[in-house]
N, CA, C and O atoms as a GROMACS GRO file, in nm:
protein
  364
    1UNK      N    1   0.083  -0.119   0.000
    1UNK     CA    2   0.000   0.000   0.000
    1UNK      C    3   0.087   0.126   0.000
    1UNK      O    4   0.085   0.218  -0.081
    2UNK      N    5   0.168   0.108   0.114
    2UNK     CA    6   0.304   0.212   0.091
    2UNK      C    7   0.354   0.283  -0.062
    2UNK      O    8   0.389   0.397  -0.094
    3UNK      N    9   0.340   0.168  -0.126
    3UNK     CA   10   0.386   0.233  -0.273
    3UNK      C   11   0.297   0.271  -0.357
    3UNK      O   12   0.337   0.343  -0.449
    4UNK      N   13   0.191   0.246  -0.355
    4UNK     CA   14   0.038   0.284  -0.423
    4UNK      C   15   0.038   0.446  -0.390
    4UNK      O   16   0.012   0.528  -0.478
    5UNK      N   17   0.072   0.487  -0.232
    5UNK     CA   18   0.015   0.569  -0.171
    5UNK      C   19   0.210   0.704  -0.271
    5UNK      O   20   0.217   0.809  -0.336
    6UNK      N   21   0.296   0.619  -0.228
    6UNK     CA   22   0.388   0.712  -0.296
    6UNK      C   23   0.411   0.726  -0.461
    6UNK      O   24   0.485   0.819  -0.492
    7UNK      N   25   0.369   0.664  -0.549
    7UNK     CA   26   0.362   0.658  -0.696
    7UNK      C   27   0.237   0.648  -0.756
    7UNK      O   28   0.233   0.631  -0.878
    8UNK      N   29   0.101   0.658  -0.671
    8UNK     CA   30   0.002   0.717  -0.723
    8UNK      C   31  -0.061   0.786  -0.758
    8UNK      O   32   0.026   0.844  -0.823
    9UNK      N   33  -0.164   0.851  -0.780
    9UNK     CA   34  -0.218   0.995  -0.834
    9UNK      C   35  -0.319   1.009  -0.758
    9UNK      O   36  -0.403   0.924  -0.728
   10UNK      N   37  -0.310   1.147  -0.717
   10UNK     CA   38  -0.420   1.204  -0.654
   10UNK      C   39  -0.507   1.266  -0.760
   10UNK      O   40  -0.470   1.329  -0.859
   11UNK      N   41  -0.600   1.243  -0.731
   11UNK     CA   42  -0.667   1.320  -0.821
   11UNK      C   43  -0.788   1.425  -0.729
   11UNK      O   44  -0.845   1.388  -0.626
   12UNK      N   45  -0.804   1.535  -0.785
   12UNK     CA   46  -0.828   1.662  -0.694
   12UNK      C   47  -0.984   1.713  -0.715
   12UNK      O   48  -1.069   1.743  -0.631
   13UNK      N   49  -0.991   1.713  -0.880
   13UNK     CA   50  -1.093   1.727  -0.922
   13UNK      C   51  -1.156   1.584  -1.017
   13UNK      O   52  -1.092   1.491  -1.066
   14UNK      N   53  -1.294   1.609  -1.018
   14UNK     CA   54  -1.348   1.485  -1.141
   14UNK      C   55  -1.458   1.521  -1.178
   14UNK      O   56  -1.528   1.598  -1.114
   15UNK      N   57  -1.496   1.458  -1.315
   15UNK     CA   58  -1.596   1.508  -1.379
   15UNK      C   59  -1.734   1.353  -1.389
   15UNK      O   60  -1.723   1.238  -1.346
   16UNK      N   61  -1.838   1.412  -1.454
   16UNK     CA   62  -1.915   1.289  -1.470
   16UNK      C   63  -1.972   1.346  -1.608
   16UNK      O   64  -1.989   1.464  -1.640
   17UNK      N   65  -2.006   1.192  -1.706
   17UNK     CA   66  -2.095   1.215  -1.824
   17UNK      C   67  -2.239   1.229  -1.769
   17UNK      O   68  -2.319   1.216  -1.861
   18UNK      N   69  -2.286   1.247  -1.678
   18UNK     CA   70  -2.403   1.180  -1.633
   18UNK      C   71  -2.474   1.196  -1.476
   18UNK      O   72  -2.394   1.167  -1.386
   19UNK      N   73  -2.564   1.223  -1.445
   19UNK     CA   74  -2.570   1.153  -1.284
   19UNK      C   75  -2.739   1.077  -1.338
   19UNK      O   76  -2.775   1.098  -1.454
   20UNK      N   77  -2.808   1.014  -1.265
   20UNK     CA   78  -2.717   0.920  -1.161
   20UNK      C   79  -2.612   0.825  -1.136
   20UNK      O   80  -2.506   0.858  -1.190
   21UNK      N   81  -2.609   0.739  -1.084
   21UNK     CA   82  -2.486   0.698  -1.082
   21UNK      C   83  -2.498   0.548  -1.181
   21UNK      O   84  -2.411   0.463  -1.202
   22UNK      N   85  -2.638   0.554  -1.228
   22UNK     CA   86  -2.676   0.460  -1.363
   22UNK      C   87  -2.652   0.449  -1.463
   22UNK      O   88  -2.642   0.358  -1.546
   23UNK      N   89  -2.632   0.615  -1.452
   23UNK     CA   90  -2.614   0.683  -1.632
   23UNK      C   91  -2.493   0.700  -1.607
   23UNK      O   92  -2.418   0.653  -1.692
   24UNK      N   93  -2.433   0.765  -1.493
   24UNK     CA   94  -2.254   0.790  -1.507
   24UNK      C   95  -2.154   0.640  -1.541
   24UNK      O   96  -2.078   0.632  -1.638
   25UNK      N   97  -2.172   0.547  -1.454
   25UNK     CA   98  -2.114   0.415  -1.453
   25UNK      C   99  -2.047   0.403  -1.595
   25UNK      O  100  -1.926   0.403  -1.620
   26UNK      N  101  -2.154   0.392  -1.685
   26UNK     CA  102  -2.092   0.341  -1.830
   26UNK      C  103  -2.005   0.421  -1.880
   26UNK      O  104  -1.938   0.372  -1.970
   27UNK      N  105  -1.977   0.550  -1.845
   27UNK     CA  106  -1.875   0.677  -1.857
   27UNK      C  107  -1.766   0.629  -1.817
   27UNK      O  108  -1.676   0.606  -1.898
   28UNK      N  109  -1.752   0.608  -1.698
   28UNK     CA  110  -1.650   0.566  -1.605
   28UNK      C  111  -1.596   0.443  -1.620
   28UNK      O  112  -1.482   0.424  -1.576
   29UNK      N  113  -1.650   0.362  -1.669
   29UNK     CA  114  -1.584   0.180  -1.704
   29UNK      C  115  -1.568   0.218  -1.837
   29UNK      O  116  -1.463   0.161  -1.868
   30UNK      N  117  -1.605   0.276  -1.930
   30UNK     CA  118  -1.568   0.282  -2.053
   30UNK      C  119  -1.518   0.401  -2.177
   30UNK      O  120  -1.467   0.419  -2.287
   31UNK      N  121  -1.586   0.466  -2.049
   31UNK     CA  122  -1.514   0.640  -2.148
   31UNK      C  123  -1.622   0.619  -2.270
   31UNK      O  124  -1.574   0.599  -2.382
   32UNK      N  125  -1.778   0.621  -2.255
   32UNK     CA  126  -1.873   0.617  -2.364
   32UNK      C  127  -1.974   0.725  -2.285
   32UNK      O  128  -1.970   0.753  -2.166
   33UNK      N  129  -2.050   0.770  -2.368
   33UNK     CA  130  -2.176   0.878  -2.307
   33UNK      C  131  -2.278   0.817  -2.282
   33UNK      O  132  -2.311   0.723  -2.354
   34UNK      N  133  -2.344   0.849  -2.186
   34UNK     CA  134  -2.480   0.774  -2.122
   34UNK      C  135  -2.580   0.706  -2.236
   34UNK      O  136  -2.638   0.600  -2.216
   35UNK      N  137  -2.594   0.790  -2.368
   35UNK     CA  138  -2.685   0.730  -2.498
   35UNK      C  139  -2.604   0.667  -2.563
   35UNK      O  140  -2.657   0.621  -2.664
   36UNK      N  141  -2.462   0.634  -2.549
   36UNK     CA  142  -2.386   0.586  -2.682
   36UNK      C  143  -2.397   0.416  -2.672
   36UNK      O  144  -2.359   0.359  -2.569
   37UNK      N  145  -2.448   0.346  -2.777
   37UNK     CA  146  -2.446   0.159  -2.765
   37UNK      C  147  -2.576   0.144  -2.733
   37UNK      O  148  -2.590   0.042  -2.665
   38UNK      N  149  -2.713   0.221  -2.757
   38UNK     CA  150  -2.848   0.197  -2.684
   38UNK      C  151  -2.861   0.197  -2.566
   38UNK      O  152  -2.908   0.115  -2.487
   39UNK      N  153  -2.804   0.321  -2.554
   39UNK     CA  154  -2.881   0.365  -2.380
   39UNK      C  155  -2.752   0.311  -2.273
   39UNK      O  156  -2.636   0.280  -2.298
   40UNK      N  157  -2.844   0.316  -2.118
   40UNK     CA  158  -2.747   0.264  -2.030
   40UNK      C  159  -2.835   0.181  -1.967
   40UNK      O  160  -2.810   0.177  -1.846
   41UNK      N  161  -2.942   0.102  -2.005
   41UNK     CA  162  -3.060   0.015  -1.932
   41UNK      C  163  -2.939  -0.124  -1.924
   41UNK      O  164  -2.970  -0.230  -1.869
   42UNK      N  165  -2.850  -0.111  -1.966
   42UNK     CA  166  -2.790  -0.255  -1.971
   42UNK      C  167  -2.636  -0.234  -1.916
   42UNK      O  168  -2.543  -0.313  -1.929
   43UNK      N  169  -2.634  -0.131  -1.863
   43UNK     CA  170  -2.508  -0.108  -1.834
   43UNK      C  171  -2.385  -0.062  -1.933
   43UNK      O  172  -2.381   0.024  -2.020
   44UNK      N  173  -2.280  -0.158  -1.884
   44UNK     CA  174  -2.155  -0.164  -1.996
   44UNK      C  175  -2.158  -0.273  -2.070
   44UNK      O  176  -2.072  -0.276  -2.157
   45UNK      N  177  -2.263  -0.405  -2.061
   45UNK     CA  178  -2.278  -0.532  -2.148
   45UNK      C  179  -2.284  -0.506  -2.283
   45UNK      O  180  -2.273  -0.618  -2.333
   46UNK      N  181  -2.295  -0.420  -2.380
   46UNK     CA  182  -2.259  -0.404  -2.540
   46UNK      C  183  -2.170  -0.323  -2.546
   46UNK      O  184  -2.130  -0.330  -2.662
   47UNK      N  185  -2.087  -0.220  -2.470
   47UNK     CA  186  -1.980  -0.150  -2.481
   47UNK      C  187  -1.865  -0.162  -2.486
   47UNK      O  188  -1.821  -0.267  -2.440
   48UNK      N  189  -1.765  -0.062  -2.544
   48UNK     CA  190  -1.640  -0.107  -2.567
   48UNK      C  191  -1.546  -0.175  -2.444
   48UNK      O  192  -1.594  -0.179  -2.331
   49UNK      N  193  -1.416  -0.226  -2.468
   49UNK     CA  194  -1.334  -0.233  -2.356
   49UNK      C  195  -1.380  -0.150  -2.237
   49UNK      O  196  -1.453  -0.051  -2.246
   50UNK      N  197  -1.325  -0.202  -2.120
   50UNK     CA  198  -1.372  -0.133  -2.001
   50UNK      C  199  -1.257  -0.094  -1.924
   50UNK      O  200  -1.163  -0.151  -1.978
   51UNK      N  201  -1.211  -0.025  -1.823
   51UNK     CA  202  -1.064   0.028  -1.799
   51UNK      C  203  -0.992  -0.124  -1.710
   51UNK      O  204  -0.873  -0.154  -1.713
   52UNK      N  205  -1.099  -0.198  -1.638
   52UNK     CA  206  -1.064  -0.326  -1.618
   52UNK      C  207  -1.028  -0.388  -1.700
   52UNK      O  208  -0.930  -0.456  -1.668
   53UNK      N  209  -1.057  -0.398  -1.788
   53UNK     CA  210  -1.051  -0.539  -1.911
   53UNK      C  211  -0.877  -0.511  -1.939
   53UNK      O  212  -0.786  -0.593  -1.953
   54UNK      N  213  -0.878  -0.322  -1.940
   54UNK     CA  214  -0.755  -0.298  -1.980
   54UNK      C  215  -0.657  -0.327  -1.878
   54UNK      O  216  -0.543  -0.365  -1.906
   55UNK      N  217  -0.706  -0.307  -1.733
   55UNK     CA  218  -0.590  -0.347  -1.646
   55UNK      C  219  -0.537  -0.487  -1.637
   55UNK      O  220  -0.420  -0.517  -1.614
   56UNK      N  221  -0.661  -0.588  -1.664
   56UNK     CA  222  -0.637  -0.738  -1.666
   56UNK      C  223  -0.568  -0.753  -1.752
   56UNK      O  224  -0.497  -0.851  -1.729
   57UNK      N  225  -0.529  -0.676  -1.914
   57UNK     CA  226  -0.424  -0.678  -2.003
   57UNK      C  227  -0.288  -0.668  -1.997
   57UNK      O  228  -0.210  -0.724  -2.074
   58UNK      N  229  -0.255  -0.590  -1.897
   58UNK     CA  230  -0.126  -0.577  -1.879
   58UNK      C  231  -0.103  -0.604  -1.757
   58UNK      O  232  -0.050  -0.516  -1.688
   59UNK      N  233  -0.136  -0.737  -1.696
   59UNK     CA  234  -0.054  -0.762  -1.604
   59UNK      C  235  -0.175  -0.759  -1.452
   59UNK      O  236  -0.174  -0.864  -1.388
   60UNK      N  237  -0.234  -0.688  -1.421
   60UNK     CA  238  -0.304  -0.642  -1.325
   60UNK      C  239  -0.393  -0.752  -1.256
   60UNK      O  240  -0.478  -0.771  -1.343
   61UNK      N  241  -0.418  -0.815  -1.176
   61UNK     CA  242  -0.509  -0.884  -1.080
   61UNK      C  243  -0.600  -0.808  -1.017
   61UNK      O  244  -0.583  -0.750  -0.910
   62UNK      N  245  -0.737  -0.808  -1.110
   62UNK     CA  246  -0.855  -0.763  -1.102
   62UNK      C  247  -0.970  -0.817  -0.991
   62UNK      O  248  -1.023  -0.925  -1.016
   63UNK      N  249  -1.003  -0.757  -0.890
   63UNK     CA  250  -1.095  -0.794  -0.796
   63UNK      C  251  -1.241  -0.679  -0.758
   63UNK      O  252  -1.182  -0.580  -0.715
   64UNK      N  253  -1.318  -0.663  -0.756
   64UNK     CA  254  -1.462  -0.621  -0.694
   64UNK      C  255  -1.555  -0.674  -0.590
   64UNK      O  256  -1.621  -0.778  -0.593
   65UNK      N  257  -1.548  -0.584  -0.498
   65UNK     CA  258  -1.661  -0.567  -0.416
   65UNK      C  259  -1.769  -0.516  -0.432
   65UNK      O  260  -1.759  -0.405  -0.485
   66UNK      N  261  -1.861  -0.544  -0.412
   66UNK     CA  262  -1.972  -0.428  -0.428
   66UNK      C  263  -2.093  -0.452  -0.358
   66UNK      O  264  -2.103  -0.565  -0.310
   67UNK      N  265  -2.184  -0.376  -0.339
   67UNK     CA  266  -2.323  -0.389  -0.331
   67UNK      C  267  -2.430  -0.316  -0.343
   67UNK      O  268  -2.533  -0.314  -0.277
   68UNK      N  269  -2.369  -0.206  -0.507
   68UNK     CA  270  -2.473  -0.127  -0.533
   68UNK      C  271  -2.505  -0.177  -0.679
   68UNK      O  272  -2.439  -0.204  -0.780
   69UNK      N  273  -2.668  -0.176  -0.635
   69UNK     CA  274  -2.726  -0.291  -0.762
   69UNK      C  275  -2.719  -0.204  -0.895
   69UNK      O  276  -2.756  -0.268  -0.993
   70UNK      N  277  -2.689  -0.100  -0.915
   70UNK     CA  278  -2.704  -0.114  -1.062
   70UNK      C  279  -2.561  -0.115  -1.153
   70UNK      O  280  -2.550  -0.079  -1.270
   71UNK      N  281  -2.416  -0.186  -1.032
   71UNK     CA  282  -2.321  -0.275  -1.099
   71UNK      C  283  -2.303  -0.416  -1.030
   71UNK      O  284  -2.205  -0.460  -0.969
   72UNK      N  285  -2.417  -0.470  -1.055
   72UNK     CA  286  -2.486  -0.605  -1.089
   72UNK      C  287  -2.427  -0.683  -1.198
   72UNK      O  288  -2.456  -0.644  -1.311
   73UNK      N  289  -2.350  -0.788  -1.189
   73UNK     CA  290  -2.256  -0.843  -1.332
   73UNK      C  291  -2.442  -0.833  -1.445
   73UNK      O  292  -2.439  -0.770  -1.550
   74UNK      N  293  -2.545  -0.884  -1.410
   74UNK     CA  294  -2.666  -0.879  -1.498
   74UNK      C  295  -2.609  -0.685  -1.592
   74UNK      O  296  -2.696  -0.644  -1.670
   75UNK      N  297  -2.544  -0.638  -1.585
   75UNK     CA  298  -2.528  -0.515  -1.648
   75UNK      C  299  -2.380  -0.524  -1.698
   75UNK      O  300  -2.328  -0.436  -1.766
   76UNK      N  301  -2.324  -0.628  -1.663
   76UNK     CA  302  -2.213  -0.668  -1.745
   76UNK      C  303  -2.066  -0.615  -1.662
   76UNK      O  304  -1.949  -0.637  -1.693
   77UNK      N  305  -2.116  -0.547  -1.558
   77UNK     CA  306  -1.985  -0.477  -1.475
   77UNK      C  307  -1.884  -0.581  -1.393
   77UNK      O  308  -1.789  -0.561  -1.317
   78UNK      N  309  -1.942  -0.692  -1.442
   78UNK     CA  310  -1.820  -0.828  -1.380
   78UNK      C  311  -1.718  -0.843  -1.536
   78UNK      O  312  -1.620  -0.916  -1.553
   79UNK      N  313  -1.752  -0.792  -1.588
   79UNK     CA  314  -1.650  -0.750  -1.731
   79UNK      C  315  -1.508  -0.787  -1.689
   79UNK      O  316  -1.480  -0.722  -1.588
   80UNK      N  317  -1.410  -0.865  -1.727
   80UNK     CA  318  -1.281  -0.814  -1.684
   80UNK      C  319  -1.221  -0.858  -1.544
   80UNK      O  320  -1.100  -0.874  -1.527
   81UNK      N  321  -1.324  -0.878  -1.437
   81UNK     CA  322  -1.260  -0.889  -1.282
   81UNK      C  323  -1.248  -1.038  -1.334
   81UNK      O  324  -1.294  -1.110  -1.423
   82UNK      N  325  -1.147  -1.044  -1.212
   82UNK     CA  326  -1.066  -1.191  -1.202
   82UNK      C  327  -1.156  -1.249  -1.087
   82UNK      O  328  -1.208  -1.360  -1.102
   83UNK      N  329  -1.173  -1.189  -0.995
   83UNK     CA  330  -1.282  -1.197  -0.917
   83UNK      C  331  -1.412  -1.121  -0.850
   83UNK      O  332  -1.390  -1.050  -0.752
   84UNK      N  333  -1.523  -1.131  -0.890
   84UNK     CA  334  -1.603  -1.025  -0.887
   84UNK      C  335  -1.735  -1.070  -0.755
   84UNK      O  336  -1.814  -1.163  -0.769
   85UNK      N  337  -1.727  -0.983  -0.640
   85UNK     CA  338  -1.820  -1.032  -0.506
   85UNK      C  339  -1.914  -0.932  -0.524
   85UNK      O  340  -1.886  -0.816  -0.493
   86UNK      N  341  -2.071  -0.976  -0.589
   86UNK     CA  342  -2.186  -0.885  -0.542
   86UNK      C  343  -2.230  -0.877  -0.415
   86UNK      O  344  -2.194  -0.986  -0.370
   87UNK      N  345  -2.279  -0.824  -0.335
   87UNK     CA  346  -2.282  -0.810  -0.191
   87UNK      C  347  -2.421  -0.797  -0.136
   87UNK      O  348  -2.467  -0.849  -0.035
   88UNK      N  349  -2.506  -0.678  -0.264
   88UNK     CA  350  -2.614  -0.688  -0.206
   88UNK      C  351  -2.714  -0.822  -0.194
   88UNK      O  352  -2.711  -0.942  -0.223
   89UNK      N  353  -2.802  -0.723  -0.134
   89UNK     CA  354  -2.968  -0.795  -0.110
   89UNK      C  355  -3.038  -0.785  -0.165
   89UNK      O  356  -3.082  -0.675  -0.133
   90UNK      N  357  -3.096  -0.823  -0.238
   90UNK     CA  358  -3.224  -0.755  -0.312
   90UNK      C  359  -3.295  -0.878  -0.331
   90UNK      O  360  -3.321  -0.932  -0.438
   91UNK      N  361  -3.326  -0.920  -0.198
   91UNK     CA  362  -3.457  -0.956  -0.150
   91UNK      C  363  -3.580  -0.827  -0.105
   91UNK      O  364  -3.691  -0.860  -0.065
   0.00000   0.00000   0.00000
């Protein structure tokens, strides 16, 4: 972590294509606009490469946590992870 924390990037400011965080998502995994590929009802599942897919390319051991349902692998956001843990409930 030590070295993450000294050769990483802060980043200060950030932008979004989008809110909510339905419509932004596919921005953010793929660098596409909320309408681009038919909408965002499906997530990133018809969209280009995802910045995961790209880290799993060179080398990277890809993992996810989560438990906000609308990155649900059903939307394709298990894209790429080596290991991907949905968390919620949605009972």
């Amino acid at each position: 972590m030590h070295r993450l924390w000294q050769e990483g990037a802060n980043l200060t400011t950030a932008f979004t294509g989008s809110m909510p965080t339905q419509f932004a998502f596919p921005g953010v995994f793929t660098s596409s606009l909320p309408l681009d590929y038919g909408g965002y009802n499906r997530g990133i599942e018809d969209r280009p490469i995802s910045f995961v897919e790209t880290l799993k390319e060179v080398g990277y051991q890809t993992v996810a946590f989560t438990n906000a349902a609308s990155l649900m692998p059903y939307y394709g956001y298990d894209r790429g992870f080596d290991q991907y843990f949905f968390m919620g409930d949605l009972a």
